[in-house]
C-alpha positions as CSV (number, residue, x, y, z in Angstrom):
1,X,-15.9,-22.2,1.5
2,X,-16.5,-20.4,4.9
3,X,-15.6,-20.7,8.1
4,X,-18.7,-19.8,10.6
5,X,-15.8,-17.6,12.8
6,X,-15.8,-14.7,10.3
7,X,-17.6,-12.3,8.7
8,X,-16.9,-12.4,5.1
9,X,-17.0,-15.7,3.3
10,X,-13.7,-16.7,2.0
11,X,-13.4,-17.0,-2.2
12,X,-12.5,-20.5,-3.3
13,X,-11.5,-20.6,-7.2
14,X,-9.1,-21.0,-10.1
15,X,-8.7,-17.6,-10.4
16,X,-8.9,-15.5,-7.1
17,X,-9.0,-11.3,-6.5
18,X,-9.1,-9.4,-3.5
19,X,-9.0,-6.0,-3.3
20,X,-10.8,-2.9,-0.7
21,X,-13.6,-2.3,-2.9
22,X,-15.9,-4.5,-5.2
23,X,-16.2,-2.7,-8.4
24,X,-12.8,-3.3,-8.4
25,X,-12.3,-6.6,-7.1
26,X,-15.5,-7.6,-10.1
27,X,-12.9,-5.6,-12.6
28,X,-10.3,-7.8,-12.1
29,X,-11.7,-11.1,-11.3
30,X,-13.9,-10.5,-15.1
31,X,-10.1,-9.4,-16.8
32,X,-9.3,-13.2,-15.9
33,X,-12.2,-14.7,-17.0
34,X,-11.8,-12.8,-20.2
35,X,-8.7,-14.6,-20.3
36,X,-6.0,-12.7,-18.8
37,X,-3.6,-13.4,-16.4
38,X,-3.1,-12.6,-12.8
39,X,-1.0,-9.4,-13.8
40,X,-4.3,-8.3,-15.9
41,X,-6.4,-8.4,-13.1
42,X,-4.3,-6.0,-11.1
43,X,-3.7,-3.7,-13.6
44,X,-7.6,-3.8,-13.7
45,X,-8.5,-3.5,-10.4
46,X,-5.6,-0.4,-9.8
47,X,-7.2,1.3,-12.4
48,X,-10.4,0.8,-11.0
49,X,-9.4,1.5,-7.8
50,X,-8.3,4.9,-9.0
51,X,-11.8,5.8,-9.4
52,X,-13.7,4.5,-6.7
53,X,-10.7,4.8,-4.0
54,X,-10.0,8.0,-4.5
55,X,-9.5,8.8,-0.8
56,X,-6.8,5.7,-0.9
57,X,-5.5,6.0,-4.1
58,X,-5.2,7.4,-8.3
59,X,-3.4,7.9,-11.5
60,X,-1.4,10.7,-9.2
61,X,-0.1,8.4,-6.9
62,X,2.8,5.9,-6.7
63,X,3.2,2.0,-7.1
64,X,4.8,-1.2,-6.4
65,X,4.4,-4.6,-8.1
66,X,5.8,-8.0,-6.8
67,X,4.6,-10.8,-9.3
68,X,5.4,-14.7,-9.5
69,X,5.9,-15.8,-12.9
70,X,4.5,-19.3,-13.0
71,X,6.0,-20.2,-16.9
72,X,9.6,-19.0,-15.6
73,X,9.1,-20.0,-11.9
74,X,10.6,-16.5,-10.4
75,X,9.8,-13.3,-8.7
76,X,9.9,-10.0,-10.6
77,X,10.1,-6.5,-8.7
78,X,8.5,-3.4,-10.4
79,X,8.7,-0.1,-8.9
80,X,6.4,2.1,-9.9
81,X,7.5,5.0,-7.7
82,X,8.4,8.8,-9.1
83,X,11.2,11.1,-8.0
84,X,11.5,14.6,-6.6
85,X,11.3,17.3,-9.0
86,X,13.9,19.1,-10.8
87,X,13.2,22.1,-8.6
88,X,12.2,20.4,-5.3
89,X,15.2,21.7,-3.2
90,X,15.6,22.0,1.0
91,X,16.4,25.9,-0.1
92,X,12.8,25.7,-1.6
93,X,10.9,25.2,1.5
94,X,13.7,26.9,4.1
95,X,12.8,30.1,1.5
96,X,9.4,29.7,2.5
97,X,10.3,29.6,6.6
98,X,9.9,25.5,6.7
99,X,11.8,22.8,8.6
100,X,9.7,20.2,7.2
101,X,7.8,19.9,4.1
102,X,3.8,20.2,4.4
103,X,1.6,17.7,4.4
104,X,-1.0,19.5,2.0
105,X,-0.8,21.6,-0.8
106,X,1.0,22.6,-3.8
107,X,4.3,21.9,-1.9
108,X,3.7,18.8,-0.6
109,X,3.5,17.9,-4.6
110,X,6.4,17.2,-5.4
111,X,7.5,13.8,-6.9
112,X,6.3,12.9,-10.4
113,X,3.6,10.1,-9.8
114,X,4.7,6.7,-11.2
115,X,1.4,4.8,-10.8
116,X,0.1,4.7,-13.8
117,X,3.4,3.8,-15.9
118,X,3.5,0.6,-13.3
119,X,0.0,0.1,-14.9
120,X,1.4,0.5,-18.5
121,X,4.6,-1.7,-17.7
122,X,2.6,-4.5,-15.8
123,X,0.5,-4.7,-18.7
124,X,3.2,-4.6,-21.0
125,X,4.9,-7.2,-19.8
126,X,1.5,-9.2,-19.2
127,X,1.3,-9.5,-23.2
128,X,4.9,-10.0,-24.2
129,X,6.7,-12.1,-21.6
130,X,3.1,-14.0,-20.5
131,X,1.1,-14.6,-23.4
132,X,-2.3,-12.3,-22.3
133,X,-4.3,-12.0,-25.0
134,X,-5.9,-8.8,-23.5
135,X,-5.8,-4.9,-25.0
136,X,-4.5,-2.3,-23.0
137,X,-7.7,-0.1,-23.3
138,X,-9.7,-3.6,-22.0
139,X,-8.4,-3.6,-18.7
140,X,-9.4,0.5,-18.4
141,X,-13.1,0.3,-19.3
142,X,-14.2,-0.4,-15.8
143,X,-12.8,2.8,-14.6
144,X,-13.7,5.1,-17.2
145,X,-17.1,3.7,-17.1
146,X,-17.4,4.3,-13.3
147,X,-16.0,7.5,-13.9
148,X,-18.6,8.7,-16.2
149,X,-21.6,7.1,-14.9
150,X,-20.1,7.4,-11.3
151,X,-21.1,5.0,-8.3
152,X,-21.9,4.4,-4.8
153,X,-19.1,6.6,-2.4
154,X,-18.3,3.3,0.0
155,X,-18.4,3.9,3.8
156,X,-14.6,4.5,3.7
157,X,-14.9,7.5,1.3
158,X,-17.7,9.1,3.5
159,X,-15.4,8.6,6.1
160,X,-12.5,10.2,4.7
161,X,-14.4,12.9,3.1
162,X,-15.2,14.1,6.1
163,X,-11.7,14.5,7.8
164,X,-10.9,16.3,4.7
165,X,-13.0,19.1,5.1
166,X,-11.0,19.9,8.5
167,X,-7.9,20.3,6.5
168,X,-9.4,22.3,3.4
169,X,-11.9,24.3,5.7
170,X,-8.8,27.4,4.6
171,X,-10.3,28.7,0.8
172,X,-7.1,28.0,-0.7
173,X,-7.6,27.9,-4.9
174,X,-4.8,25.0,-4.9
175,X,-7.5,23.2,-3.4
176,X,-10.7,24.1,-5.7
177,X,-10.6,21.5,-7.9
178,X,-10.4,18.7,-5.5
179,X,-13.1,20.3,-3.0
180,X,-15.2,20.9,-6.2
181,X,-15.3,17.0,-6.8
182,X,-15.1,15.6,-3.6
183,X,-16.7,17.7,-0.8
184,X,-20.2,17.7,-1.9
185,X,-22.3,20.3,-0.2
186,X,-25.2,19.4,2.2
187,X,-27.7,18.0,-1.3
188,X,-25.7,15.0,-0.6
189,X,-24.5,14.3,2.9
190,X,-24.8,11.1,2.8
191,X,-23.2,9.9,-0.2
192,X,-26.1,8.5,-1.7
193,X,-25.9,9.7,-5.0
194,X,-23.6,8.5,-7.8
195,X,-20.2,10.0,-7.4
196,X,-19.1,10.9,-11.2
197,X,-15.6,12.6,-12.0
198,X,-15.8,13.4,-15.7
199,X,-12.7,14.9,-16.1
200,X,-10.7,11.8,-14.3
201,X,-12.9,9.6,-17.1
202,X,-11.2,12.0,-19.5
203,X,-7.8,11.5,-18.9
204,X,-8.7,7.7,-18.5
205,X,-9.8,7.5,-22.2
206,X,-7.0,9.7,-23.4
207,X,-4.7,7.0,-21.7
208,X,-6.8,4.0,-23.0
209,X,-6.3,4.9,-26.5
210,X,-2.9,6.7,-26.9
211,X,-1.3,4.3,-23.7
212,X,0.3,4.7,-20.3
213,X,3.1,7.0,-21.2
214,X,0.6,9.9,-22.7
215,X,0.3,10.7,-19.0
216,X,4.6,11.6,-19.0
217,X,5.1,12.6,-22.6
218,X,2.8,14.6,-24.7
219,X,-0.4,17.5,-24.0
220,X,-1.5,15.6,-20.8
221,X,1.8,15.8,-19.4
222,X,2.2,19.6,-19.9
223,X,-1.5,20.2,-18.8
224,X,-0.3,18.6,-15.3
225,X,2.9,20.4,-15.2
226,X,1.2,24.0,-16.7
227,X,-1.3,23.2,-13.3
228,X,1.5,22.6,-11.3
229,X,3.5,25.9,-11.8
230,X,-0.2,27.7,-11.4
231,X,-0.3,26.6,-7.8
232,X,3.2,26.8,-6.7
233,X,4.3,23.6,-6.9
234,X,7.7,22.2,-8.3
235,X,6.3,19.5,-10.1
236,X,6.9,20.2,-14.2
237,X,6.6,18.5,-17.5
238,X,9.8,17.7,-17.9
239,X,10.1,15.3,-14.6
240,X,6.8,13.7,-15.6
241,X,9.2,12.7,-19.4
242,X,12.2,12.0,-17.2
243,X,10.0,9.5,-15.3
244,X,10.5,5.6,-15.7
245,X,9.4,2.4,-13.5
246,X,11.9,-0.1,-12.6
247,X,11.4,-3.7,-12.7
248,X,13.9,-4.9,-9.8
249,X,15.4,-8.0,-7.9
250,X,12.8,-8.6,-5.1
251,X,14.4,-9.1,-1.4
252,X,14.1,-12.7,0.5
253,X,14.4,-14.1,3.6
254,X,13.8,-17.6,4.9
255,X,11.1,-18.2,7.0
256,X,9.5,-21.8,8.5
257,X,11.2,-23.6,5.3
258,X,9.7,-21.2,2.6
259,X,10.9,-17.7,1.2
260,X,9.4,-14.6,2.7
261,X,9.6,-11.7,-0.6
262,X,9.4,-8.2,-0.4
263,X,10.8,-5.3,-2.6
264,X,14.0,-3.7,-1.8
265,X,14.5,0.3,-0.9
266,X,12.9,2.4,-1.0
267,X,10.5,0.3,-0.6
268,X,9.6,-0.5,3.5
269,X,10.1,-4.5,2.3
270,X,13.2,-4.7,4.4
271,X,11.7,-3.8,7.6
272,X,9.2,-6.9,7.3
273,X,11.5,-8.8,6.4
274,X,13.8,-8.2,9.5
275,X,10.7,-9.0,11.6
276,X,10.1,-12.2,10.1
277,X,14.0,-12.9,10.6
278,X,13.7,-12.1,14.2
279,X,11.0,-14.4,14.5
280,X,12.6,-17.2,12.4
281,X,14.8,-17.4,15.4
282,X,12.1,-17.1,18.1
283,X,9.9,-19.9,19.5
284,X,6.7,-18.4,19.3
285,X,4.7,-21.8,20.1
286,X,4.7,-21.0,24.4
287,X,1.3,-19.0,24.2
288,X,-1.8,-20.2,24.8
289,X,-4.4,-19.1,22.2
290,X,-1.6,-18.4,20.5
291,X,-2.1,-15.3,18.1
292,X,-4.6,-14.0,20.5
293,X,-1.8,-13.7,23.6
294,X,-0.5,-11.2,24.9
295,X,3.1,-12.8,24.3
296,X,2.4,-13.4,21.2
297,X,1.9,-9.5,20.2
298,X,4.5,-8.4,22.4
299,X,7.4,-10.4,20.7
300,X,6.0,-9.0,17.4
301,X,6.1,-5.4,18.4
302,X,9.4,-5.7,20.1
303,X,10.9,-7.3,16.6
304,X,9.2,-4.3,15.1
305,X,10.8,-1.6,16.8
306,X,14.3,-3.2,16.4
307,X,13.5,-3.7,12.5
308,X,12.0,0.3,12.6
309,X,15.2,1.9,14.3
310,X,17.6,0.2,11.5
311,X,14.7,1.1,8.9
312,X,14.5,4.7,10.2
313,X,18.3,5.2,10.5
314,X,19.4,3.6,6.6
315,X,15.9,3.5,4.2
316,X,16.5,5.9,1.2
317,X,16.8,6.0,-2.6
318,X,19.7,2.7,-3.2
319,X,20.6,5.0,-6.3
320,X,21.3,7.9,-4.0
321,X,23.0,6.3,-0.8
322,X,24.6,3.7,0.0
323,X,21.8,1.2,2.1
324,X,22.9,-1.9,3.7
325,X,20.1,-4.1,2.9
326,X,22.2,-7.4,2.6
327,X,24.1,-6.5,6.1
328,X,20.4,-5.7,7.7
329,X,19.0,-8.9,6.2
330,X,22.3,-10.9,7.4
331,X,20.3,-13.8,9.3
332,X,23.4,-13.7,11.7
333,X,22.5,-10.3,12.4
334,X,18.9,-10.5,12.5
335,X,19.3,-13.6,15.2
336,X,21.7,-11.3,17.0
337,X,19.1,-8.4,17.6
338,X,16.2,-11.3,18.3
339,X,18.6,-11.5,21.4
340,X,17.4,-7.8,22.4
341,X,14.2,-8.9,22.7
342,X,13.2,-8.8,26.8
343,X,10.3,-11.4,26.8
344,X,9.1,-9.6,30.3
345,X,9.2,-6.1,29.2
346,X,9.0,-3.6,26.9
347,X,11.9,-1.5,25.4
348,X,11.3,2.0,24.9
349,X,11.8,2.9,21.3
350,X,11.0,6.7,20.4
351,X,10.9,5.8,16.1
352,X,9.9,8.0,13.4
353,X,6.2,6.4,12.4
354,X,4.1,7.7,9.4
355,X,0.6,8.1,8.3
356,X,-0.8,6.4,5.2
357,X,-4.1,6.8,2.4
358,X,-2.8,3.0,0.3
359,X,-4.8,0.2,-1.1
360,X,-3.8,-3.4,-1.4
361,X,-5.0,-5.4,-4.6
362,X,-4.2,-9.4,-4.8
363,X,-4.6,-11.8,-7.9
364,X,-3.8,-15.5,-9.1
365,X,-4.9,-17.1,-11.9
366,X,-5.3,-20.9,-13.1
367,X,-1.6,-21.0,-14.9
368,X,-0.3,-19.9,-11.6
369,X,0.9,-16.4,-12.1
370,X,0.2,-14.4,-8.6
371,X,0.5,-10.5,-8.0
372,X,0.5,-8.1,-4.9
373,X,0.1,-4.5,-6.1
374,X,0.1,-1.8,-3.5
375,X,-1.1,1.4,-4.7
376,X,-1.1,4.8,-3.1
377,X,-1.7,8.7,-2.6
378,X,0.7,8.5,0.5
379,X,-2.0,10.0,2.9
380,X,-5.2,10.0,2.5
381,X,-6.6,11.8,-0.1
382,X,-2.8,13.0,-1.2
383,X,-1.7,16.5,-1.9
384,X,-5.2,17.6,-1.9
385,X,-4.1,19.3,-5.2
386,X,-6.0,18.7,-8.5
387,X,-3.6,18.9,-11.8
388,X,-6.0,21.1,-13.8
389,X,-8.9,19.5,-15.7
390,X,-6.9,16.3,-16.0
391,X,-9.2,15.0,-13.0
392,X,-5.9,14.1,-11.2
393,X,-5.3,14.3,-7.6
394,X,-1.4,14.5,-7.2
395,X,0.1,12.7,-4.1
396,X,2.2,13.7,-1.0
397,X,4.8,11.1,-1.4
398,X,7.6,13.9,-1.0
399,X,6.6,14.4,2.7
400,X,8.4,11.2,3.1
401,X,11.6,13.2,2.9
402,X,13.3,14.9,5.5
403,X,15.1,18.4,5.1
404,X,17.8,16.9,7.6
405,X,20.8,17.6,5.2
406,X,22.9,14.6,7.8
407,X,20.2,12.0,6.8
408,X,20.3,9.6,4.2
409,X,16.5,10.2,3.3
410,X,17.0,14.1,2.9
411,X,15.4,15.8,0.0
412,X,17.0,16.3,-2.8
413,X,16.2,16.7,-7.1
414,X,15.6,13.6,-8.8
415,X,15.4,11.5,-5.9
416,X,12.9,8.8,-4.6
417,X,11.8,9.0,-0.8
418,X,11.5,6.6,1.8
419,X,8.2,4.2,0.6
420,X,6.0,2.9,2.9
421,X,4.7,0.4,0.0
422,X,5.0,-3.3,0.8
423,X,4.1,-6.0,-1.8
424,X,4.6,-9.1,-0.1
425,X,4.6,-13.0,-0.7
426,X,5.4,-16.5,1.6
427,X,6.8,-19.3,-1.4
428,X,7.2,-22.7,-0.1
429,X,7.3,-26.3,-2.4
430,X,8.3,-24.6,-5.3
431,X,5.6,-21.2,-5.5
432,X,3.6,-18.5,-3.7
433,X,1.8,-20.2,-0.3
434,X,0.9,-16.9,0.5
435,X,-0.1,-13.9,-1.3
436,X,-0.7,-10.5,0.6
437,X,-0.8,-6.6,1.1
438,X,-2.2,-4.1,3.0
439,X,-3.2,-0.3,3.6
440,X,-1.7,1.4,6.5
441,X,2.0,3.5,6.7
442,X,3.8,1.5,9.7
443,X,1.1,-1.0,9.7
444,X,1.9,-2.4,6.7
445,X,5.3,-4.6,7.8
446,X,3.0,-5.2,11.5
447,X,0.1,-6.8,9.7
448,X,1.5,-8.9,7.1
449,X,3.8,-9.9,9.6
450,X,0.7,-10.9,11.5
451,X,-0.9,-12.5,8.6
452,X,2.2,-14.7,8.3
453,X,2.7,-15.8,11.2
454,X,-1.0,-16.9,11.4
455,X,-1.0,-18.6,8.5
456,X,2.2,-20.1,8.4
457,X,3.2,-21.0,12.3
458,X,-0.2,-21.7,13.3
459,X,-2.1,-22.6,10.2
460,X,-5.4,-20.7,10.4
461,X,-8.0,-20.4,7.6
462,X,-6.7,-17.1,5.3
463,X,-9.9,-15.4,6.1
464,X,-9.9,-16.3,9.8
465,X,-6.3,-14.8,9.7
466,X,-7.4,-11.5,7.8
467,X,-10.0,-10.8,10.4
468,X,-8.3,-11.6,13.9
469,X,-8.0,-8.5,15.7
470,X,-4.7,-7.0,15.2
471,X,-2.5,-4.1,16.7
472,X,0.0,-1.3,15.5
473,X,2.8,0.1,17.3
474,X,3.6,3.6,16.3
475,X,1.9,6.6,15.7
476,X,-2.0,6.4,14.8
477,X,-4.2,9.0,12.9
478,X,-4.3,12.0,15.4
479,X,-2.2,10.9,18.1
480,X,-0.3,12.9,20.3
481,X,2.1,10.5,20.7
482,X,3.8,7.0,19.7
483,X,2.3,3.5,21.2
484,X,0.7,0.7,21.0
485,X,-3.2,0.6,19.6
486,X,-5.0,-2.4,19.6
487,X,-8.3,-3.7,18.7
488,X,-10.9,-3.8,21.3
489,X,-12.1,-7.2,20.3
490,X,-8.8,-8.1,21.8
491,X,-10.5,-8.5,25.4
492,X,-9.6,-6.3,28.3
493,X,-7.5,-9.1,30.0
494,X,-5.3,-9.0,27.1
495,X,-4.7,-5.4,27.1
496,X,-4.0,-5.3,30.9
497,X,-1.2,-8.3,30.7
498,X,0.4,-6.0,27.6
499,X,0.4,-2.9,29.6
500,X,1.7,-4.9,32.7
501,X,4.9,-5.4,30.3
502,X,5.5,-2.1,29.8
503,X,3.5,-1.0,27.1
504,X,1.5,2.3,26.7
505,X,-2.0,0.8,24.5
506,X,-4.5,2.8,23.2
507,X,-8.0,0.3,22.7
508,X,-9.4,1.7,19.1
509,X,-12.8,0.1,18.5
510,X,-13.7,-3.2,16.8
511,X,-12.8,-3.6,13.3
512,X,-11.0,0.0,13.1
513,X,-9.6,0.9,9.7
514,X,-6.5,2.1,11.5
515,X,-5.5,-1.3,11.1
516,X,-5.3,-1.4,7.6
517,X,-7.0,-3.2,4.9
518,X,-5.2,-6.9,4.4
519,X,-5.8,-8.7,1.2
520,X,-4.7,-12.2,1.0
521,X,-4.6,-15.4,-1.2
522,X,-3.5,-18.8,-0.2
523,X,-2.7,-21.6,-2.5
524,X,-4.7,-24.9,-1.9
525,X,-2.2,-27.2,-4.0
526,X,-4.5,-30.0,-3.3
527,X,-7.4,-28.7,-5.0
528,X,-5.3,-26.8,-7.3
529,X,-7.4,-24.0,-6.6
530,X,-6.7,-20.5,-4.5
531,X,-8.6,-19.2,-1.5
532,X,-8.7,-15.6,-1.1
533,X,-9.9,-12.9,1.8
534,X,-11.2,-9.8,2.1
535,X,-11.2,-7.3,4.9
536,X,-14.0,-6.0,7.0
537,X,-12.6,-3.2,7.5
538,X,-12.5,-2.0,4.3
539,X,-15.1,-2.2,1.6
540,X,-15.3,-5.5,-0.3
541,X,-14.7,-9.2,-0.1
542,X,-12.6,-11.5,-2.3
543,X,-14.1,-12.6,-4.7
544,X,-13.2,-16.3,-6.8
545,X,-14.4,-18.1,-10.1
């Protein structure tokens, strides 16, 4: 199926995949023809992911997991997302002269990651509760094969690799590893040879045969915690054995006579959610060329900032504080701060935004069984810290935290920070309509609230919706300060009538990866078959059999 509108053809099968990059998209979509489920594929395609997204994403990074179950006919939640340290304190960093904890480094290392056990558990669950006939060390082979015989660095990684060397230009050794595997010197400035990490393959096999939780309990688990203490960074052992994922209630809220689903805190769920209940109680059919208008993205932005103040001023670790998600998801309340919303101008709203280095990977199979895993290092290329030979680059999830001792998200042992992770799915008649997830820190609740909206308001083909030029309020990769950016293929009359209402855009170029990569499935319940799409602006299209 294609539309002649977009780029990328749009996959039409039984069993659909979509992630950033094709090795892994092929890994998952083959894990279903194998016969395995949905869940399968994405355990697949993460792995694989972790290997040939290593800019985006890897076995040190964190996870969440929102997954229909078509044989019981209900959501399930599973957070995949480690904890601060034993030893990661405030007094830690205030010892070292910091009000805020780095962005690089050994001490910006400092949750255990919990991406891999939301591989184990996915896949655990996969074979008891839904009948996958599939081996655990199956759905790894794709990425310790591309480890070991390495692959093609995608135009993303070159990207990324490049930024990086601003930030590791200093010869710290916390950083040798990494810069040893990643920052090739000038044999290679292209990226045109094979890209091989032996020691990642390694750990992979080590996993494959002895299963996910060698990487918490065990001589893998002390190897990343001995590496840890070398380099100065709290991370030990003995949080990576106190480590366990969560399978959770997901979070809903009605939308246009379906069920919008997210996960709750501290996942970021709550803040799309809020912006779709905004817009439940907004007409948003008074634009011409409707998701193109000006109007159209204003109303959306304004519902953001509203849903980022309360998101900025509550999200934290549920097990910790206190967070009001049912009183912030009260449809009452949600109309009554749609109200707020000037339709003339824009409000100033001076929110807290954050970078982010996360990969989206969507799946549905022919029993009906649909998944949206995002997967993340936080920011792009994590930590920067490689645990030893384990092949491992640890993420910087922890600089989610504040040292604000008055603030609910404020650092402290044992506790999970503020997630910018967003699985997300659109039921209506009686299953997932919509499927979808995306890359991108404060993007993440903007565009799949985009996607939505296109797809469900307005019906537009999937891929159509994926591609349409999209905007993100807050602040951008290397801005000075917050705004709104917007995609040039927007058209400058478009960006004049936005600024006339107030608002300060910045015009990024065509098809800008500051957008985020979107991954999307939609269910064609006529055909009985799913349609999935791809991004441009990331590395691979969706791929269907």
């Amino acid at each position: 199926m294609r539309s002649h509108s977009t780029r990328w053809r749009a996959a039409l099968g039984r069993a659909v995949v979509a992630s950033p990059h094709p090795l892994a998209t092929m890994a998952g979509l083959q894990a279903m023809l194998r016969g395995g489920t949905a869940v399968d594929a994405a355990v697949a395609a993460g792995a694989t992911l972790a290997v040939v997204y290593p800019h985006m994403t890897g076995l040190g990074g964190d996870s969440f997991w929102l997954c229909w179950d078509a044989r019981q006919r209900c959501l399930r939640g599973l957070a995949a997302c480690g904890a601060a340290a034993a030893g990661a304190t405030p007094a830690l960093y205030r010892a070292q002269g910091l009000d805020a904890i780095p962005s690089r480094g050994p001490l910006a290392a400092l949750t255990v990651p919990g991406a891999v056990d939301g591989l184990w558990e996915a896949h655990r669950w996969s074979r008891e509760a839904l009948g996958s006939p599939l081996p655990w060390g199956d759905l790894l082979a794709d990425a310790i094969r591309h480890a070991a015989a390495g692959f093609a660095i995608s135009v993303g990684q070159l990207v990324e690799r490049d930024r990086a060397v601003e930030w590791l230009a200093r010869e710290d050794p916390a950083f040798h590893g990494f810069r040893q595997t990643y920052l090739v010197d000038d044999r290679d400035p292209a990226g045109i040879m094979p890209l091989a990490q032996p020691r990642l393959g390694r750990t992979l096999e080590r996993l494959a045969r002895e299963g996910g939780r060698a990487f918490y309990e065990g001589e893998l688990a002390a190897e990343i915690g001995r590496a840890c203490e070398a380099v100065g960074s709290p991370l030990r052992a003995a949080d990576l054995a106190a480590h366990r994922s969560r399978w959770v209630e997901p979070i809903t809220m009605p939308y246009r006579g379906g069920l919008a689903a997210s996960l709750p805190p501290p996942s970021q769920g709550l803040a799309l959610l809020a912006i779709l209940g905004m817009l439940e109680a907004i007409d948003l059919e008074f634009a011409h060329a409707w998701s193109l208008s000006p109007q159209y993205v204003h109303v959306v932005v304004e519902a953001t900032k509203l849903a980022f103040a309360d998101r900025d001023r509550w999200l934290a670790d549920p097990d910790v504080v206190a967070v009001p998600t049912a009183r912030l998801l009260d449809p009452a309340y949600l109309r009554a701060r749609a109200t707020e919303i000037r339709m003339d101008a824009a409000a100033p709203a001076p929110v807290p935004s954050g970078l982010g280095g996360t990969v989206a990977c969507v799946a549905a199979d022919p029993s009906g069984h649909a998944v949206s895993l995002i997967q993340s290092l936080y920011h792009e290329w994590g930590s920067g810290v490689m645990a030893g030979e384990t092949g491992v680059v640890l993420q910087n999830r922890g600089v989610a935290f504040t040292l604000d001792p008055t603030h609910p998200n404020v650092l402290a042992p044992g506790k999970r920070p503020f997630h910018t992770l967003t699985p997300f799915m659109w039921l209506h008649a009686g299953g997932p309509a919509l499927v979808a997830g995306t890359m991108g820190g404060d993007g993440q609740p903007q565009t799949l609230a985009a996607l939505t909206t296109r797809v469900v308001d307005h019906p537009q083909e999937v891929q159509r919706a994926v591609e349409a030029p999209r905007w993100l309020w807050g602040r951008t990769w290397g801005a000075p300060r917050r705004g709104l950016s917007i995609e040039e293929r927007f058209g400058q009359p478009r960006v004049r009538s936005l600024r006339a209402l107030g608002h300060e855009v910045t015009v990024l170029p065509a098809w800008s990866p500051t957008m985020g990569h979107a991954q999307a499935i939609v269910r064609d319940p006529e055909r009985a078959l799913w349609i999935g799409a791809g991004d441009p602006r990331a590395d691979g299209p969706a791929l269907g059999a």
